[in-house]
C-alpha positions in Angstrom: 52.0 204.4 199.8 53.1 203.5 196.4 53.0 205.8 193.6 50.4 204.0 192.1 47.8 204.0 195.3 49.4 207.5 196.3 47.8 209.2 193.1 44.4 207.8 193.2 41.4 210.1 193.9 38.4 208.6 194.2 36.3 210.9 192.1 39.7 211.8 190.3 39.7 215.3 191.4 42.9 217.8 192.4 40.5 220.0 194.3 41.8 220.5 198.0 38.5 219.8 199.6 37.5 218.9 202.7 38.3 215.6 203.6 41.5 215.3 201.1 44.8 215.5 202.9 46.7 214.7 199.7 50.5 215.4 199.3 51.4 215.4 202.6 54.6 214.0 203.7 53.2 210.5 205.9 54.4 211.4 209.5 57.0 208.9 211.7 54.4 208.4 214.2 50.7 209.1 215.5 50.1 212.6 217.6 48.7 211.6 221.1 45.1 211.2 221.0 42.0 209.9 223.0 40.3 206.8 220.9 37.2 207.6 218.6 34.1 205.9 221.1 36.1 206.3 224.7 34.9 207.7 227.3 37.0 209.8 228.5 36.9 212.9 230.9 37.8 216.1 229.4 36.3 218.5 231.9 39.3 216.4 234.8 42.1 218.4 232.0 40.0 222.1 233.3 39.0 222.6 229.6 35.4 223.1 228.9 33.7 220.1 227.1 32.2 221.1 223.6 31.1 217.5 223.1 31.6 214.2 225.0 32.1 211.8 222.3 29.5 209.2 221.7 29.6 205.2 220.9 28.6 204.3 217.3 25.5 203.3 218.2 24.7 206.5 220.2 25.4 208.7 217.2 22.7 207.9 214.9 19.4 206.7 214.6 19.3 203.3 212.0 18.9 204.8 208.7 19.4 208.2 209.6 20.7 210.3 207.1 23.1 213.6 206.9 23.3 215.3 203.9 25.7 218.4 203.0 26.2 220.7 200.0 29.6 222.0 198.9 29.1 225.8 197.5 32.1 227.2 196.0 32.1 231.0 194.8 28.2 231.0 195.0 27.3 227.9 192.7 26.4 224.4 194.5 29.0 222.5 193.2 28.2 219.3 195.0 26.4 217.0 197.7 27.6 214.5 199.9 25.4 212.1 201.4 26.4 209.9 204.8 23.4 206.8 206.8 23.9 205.2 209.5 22.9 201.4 208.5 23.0 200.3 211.9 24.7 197.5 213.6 26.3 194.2 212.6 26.7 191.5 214.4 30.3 191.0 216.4 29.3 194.6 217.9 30.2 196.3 214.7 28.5 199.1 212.5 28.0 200.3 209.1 27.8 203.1 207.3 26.7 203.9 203.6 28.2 206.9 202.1 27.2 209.1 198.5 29.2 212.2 196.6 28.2 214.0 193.6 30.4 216.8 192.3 29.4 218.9 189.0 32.1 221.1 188.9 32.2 224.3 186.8 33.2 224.0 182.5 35.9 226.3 181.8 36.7 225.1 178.1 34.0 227.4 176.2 34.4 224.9 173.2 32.9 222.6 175.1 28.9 222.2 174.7 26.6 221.1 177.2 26.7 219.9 181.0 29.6 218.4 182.3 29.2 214.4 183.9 28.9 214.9 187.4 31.8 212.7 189.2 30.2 210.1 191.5 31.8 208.0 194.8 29.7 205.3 196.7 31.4 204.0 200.2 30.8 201.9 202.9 32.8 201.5 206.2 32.4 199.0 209.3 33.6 200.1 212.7 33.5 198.6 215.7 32.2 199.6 219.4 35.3 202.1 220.1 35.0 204.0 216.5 38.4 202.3 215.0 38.1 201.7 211.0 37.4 197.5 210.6 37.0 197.9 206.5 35.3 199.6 204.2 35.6 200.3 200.1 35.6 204.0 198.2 34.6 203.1 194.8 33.9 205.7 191.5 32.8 204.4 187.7 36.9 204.2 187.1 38.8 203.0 190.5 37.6 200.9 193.6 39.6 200.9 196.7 38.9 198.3 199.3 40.6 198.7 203.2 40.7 196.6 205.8 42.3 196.7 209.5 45.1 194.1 210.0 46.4 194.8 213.7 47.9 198.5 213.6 47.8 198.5 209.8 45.2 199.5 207.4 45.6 197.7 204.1 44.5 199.3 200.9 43.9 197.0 197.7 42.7 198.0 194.5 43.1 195.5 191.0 46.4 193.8 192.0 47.8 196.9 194.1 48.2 196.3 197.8 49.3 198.9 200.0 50.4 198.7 204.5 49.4 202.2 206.5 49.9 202.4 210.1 47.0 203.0 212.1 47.2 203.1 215.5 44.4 203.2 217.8 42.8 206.8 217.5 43.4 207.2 214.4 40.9 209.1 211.8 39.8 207.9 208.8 38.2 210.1 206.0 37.0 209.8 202.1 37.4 212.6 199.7 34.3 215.4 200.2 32.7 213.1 202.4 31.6 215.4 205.1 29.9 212.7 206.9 33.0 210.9 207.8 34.4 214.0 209.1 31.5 214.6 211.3 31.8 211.2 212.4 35.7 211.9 213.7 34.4 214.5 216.2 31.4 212.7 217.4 32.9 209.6 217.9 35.9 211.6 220.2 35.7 213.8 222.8 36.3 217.5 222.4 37.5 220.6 225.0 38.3 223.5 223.8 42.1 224.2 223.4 43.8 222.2 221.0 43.2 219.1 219.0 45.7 216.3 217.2 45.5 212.9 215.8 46.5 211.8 212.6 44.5 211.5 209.7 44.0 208.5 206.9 42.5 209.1 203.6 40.5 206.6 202.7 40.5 207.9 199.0 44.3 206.6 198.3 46.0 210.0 199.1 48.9 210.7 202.1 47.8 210.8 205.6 48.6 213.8 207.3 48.5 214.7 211.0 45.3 217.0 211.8 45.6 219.3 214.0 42.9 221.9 215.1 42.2 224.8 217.8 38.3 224.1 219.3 36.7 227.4 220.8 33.9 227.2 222.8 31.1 230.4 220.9 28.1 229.2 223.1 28.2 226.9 226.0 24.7 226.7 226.9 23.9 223.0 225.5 23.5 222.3 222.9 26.9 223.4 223.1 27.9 225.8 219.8 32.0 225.4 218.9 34.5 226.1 216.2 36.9 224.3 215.2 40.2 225.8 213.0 42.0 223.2 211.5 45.5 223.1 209.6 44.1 222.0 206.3 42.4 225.3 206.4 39.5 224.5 207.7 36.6 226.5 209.9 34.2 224.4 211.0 31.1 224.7 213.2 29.9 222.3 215.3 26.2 222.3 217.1 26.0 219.6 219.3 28.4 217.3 217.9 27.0 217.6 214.5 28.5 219.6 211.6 26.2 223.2 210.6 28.6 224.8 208.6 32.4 224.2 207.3 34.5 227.3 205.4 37.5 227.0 203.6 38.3 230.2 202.7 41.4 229.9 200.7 39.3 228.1 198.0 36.1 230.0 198.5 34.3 227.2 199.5 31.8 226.6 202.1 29.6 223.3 203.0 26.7 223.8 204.3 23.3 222.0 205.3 20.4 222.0 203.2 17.5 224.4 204.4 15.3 221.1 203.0 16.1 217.5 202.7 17.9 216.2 199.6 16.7 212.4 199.0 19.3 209.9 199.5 20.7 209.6 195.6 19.2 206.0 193.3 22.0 206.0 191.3 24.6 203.5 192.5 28.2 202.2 190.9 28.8 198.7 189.9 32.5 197.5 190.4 34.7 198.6 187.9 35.1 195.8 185.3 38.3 193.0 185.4 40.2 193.6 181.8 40.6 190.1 180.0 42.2 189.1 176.9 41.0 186.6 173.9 41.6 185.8 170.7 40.0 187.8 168.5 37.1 186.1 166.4 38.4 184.6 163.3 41.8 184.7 164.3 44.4 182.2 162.9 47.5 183.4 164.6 48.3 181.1 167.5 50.4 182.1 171.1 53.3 181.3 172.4 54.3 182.3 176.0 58.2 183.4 176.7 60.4 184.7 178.9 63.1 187.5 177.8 66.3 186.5 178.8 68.3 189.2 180.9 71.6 190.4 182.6 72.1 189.2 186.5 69.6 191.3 188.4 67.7 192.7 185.8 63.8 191.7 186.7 62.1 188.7 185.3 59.8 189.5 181.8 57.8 187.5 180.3 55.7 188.0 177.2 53.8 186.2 174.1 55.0 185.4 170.5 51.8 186.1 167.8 53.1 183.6 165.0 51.4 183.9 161.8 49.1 180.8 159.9 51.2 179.4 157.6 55.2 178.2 156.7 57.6 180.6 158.6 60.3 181.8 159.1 57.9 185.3 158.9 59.1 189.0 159.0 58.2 190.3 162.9 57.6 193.2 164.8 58.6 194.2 168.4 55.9 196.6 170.2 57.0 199.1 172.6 54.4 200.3 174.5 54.2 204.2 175.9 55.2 205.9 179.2 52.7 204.2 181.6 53.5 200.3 182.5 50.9 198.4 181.0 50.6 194.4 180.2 51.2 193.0 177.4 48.1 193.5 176.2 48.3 197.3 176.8 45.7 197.1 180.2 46.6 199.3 182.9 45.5 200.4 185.8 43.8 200.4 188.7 41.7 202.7 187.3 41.1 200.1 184.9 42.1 200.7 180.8 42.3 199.0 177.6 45.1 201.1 175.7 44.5 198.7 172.9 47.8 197.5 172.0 46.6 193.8 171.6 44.5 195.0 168.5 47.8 196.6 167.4 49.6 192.9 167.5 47.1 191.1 166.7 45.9 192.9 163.5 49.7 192.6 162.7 49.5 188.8 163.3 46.5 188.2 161.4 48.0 189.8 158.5 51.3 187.8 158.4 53.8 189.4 161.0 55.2 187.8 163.7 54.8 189.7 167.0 56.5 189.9 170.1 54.6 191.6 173.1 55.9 191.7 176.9 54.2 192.6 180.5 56.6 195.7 181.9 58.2 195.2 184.8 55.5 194.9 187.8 52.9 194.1 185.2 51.0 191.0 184.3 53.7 188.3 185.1 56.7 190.2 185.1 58.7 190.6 188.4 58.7 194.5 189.7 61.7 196.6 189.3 63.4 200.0 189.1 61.1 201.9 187.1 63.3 204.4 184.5 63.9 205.1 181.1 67.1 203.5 180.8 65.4 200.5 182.2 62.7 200.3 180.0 65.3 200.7 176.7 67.3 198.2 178.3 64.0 195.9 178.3 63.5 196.8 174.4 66.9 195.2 174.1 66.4 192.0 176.0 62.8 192.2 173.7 64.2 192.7 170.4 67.4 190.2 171.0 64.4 187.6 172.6 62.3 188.0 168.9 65.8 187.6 166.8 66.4 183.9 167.6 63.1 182.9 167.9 62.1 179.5 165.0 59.5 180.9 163.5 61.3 184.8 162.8 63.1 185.8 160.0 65.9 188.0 161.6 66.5 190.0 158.2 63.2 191.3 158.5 62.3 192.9 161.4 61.2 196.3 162.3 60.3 197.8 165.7 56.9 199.4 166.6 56.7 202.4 169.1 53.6 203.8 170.9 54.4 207.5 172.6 57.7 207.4 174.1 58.2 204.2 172.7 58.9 205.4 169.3 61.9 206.7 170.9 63.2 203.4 172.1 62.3 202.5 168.6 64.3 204.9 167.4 67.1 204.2 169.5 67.6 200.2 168.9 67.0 201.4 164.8 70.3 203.4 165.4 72.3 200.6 167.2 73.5 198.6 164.0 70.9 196.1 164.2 69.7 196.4 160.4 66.0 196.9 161.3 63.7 197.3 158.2 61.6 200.0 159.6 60.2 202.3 162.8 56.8 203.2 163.6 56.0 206.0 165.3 52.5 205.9 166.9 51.5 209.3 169.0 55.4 209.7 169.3 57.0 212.9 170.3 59.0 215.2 168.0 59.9 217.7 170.5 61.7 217.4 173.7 60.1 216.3 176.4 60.6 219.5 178.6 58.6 221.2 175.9 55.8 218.6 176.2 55.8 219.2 179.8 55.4 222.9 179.3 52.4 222.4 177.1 50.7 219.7 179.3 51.1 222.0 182.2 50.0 224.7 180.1 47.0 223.5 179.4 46.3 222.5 183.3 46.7 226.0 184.3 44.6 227.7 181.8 41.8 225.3 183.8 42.4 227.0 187.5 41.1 230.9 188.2 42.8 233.2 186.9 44.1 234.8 190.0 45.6 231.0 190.7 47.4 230.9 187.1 50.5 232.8 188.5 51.4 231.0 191.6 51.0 227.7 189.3 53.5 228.8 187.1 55.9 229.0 190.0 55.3 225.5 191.1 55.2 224.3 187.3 59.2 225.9 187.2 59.9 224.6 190.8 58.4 221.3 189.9 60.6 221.2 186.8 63.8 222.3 188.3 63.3 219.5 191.0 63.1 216.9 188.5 66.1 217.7 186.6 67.5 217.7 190.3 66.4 214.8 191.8 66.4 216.5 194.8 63.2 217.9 197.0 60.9 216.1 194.3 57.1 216.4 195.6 56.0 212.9 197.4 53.8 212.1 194.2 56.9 212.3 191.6 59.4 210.3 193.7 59.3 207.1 191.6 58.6 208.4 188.2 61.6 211.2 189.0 64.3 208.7 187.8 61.9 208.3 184.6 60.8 211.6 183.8 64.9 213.0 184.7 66.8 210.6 182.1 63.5 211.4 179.5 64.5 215.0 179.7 68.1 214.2 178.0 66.5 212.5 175.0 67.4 214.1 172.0 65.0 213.1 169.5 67.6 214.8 166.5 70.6 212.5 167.5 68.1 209.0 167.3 66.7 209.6 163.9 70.0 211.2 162.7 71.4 207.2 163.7 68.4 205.0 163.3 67.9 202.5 159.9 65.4 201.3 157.8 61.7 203.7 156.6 60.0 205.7 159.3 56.3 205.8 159.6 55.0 208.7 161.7 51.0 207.7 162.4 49.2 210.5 164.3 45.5 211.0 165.6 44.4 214.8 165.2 42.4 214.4 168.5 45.6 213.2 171.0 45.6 215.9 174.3 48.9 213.9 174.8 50.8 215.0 171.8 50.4 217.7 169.7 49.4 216.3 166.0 50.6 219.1 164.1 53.8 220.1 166.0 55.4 216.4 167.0 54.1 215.2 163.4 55.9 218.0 161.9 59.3 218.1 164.2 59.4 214.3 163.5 59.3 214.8 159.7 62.0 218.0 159.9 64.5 216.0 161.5 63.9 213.3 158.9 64.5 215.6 155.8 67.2 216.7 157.5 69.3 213.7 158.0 67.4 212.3 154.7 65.7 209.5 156.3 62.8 207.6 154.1 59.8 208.4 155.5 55.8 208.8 155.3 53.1 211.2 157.6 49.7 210.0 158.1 47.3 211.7 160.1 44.0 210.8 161.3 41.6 213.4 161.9 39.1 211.8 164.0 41.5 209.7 166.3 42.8 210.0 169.5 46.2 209.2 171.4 44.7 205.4 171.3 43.6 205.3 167.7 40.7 204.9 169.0 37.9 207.1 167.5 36.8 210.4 168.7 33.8 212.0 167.9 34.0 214.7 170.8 36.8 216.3 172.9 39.6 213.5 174.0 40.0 213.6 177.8 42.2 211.3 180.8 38.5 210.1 181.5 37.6 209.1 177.9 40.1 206.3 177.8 37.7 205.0 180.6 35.4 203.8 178.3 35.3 200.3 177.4 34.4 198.9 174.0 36.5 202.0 172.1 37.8 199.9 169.3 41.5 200.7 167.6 40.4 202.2 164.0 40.6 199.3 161.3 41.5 202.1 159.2 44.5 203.0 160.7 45.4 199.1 161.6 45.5 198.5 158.0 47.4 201.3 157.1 50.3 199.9 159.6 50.0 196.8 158.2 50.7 198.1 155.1 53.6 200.1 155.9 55.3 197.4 158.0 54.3 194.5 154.9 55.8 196.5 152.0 59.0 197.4 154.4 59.9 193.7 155.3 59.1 191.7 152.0 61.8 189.4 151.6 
């Protein structure tokens, strides 16, 4: 799967629990297995039978439920609900499936509960037990699936995703016991061993499962375990799940001594991001295409021009690390990063702006996803703005968000007489340093006796990427990327760029470290004796986007976040006094 689809999680967890074969490398081809619903005869192998395997609509009573809870070290960390519906017509069935995780706060500076993370699914299957469709949906992603011949396909926003799946093959959502008690009722079990190969249906890699199944009491009904590869011990009591124990992560699931009622909360779709003109505007739109070098991919992108007589000073935008849209809306999960209230307070106020969809964004064509790519799109952007009617081409300066800046940066030091560079959130120090803190941060989160072993795979991790060999299946497509970042030298761009620098910086970014990549910025400037002007923002995050608590990956989720006027207006400022005529 891609790396977009590859990364999701469902409840957006890196917990290895049950039901989460993530990271896996995807096998060539599907272990031998009996199909989920036949009825085969295990006891003609000379095994003994632990359980015979049932039809769908032998398993469960209509609107039965099965309900689990997930203990970890002693402290319920979760439930996970699974109902039968019952059947459809076409001699297919459904079933409905809830998780709720609460999982432990480890930042002492942080007050009160933390949100629990919610999944609501669904799946059809058919009279054999094979996977028809189904969705896996959380308040930030939702994953639909649905069987075309031997492939499952995955969708989610505009992603679409192919995995073979071959008759027999399992299907399960993250921490949704249920659907694993559903792969060994539907199957027929003997003791001995046990393979088939194993689909998440929360967006991760499959894997191929295999188990050992020992018969602990055959008088019916029959009593088995089951010791799986991902770690697994499982007990089984008549074909239904009594206990699972993971030991590795001190983790056991459980059934409840008394019934847990089926959850009332539910989760609406995640909402579609759309773009309009902002109330009051008077800038108008004109759609363009950036001209580029044979084989380069198609991108395509808008021209904010000003009310009034040009030819107006202009601004190109560079937009951070992740591909976004023009309009700075990412995902699947869906966010608004709010780069179109960056152009378009910079419209409103006079500048021309040019804004472009990334390569396999909004209506530009997919391609090679790297840093030199990316700076070679800033060129094609910033040559695309120079000849344009309504620009000025003596007044221009270049806008950077994150990583950006240092595209920014670089066209500003490539003789193109640019009037200015602002820095938004942009690094000062190299990006291995970045890295180091991010990953810092991450480990301080996991158990202490955990800390050191992740320190070996942060250093292993890192040494692969400078590589670009034996990269883990998550990092393959944002290697290239993250490898040719890693030789920026943020010294040498400012030491060559032109025109003022303007380094903008909310106190509450987890991305980059106000203080530090604020300060570095301004050092290098002194040093090479470059014009330039700090301004911090103590209540704003990466986005510019007001934070009144502790900025977090899930924060951004949020719709309706605003970009700060304050801070708008402050750019505008900067960029208006740098390019008067």
């Amino acid at each position: 799967m891609s790396r977009r689809l590859a990364s999701i999680a469902v409840l957006g967890l890196a917990l290895p629990l049950l039901g989460a074969p993530a990271c896996l490398k995807i096998p060539a081809g599907d272990p031998e297995s009996a199909a989920p619903g036949e009825a085969q005869d295990p006891a003609a192998a000379g095994a003994r039978v632990a359980w015979p395997g049932k039809s769908p609509a032998q398993l469960y009573g209509v609107g039965e439920e099965r309900v689990f809870e997930l203990i970890q070290s002693g402290k319920k960390i979760g439930t996970s609900w699974g109902r039968y519906d019952g059947p459809l017509a076409g001699g297919l069935h459904r079933y409905s499936t809830r998780v709720e995780l609460t999982m432990p706060q480890r930042d002492p500076n942080v007050g009160g509960a933390p949100e629990p993370l919610r999944s609501v699914g669904e799946i059809v299957i058919d009279d054999r037990g094979e996977l028809v469709r189904g969705f896996e949906r959380s308040r930030a992603i939702e994953l639909r699936f649905e069987r075309s011949g031997d492939q499952l396909v995955f969708t989610s926003g505009r992603e679409r995703e192919e995995l073979q799946a071959k008759p027999g093959t399992a299907y399960m959502s993250f921490a949704t016991i249920f659907h694993e008690e559903l792969m060994f009722g539907l199957r027929a079990l003997k003791e001995g061993e046990l393979a088939w190969r194993l689909v998440s249906l929360s967006g991760s890699l499959p894997t191929d499962w295999t188990a050992r199944l020992t018969i602990t009491d055959p008088d019916p009904p029959i009593v088995a375990l089951i010791t799986t590869n991902l770690g697994e011990q499982i007990h089984l009591h008549g074909g239904r799940i009594e206990r699972v124990e993971v030991s590795a992560d001190d983790l056991q699931v459980i059934v409840p001594a008394r019934p847990i009622a089926w959850p009332t909360w539910t989760i609406e779709a995640p909402p579609t991001l759309t773009y309009s003109l902002p109330a009051g505007a008077t800038f108008t739109r004109r759609e363009l295409e950036l001209p580029g070098q044979p084989g380069e991919p198609r991108l395509v992108g808008e021209l904010l021009v000003p009310a009034g007589k040009g030819p107006f000073p202009a601004v190109l935008f560079l937009s951070s690390t992740g591909q976004q849209d023009r309009h700075g809306f990412v995902g699947p999960p869906p966010v608004d990063l709010g780069s179109h209230e960056i152009g378009d307070a910079l419209a409103q106020a006079g500048i021309a702006v040019l804004r472009y969809d990334e390569r396999g964004f909004g209506g530009s064509a997919d391609g090679p996803v790297s840093y030199i790519g990316q700076l070679e799109d800033a060129r094609r952007g910033l040559r695309t703005l120079l000849v344009q009617d309504e620009v000025d081409p003596d007044r221009i300066a270049v806008v950077g968000h994150g990583e950006g800046g240092w595209r920014a940066l670089q066209l500003a030091g490539e003789g193109r007489k640019l009037r200015a560079v602002a820095l938004l959130a942009s690094p000062g120090r190299p990006y291995e340093v970045l890295l180091r803190a991010q990953a810092a941060l991450a480990i301080e989160a996991v158990p202490p006796e955990l800390r050191a072993e992740a320190r070996k795979t942060q250093d292993k991790t890192l040494a692969a990427l400078r590589s670009g060999k034996d990269l883990p299946p998550e990092l393959r497509s944002t290697g290239t990327w993250i490898r040719e970042a890693l030789e920026v030298d943020v010294d040498a761009l400012i030491a060559k760029s032109e025109g003022a620098l303007w380094i903008a910086q909310g106190e509450k970014d987890f991305e980059v470290d106000a203080d530090k990549d604020s300060a570095a910025l301004a050092r290098i400037a002194r040093k090479h004796k470059k014009p330039h002007s700090v301004q911090l923002y103590p209540e704003l995050d990466h986005l510019f986007k007001r934070e009144p608590g502790v900025s977090s990956p899930a924060r951004y989720l949020n719709a309706g976040r605003p970009v700060d006027r304050k801070f708008l207006a402050d750019l505008a400022s900067f960029l208006l006094a740098q390019l008067k005529p």
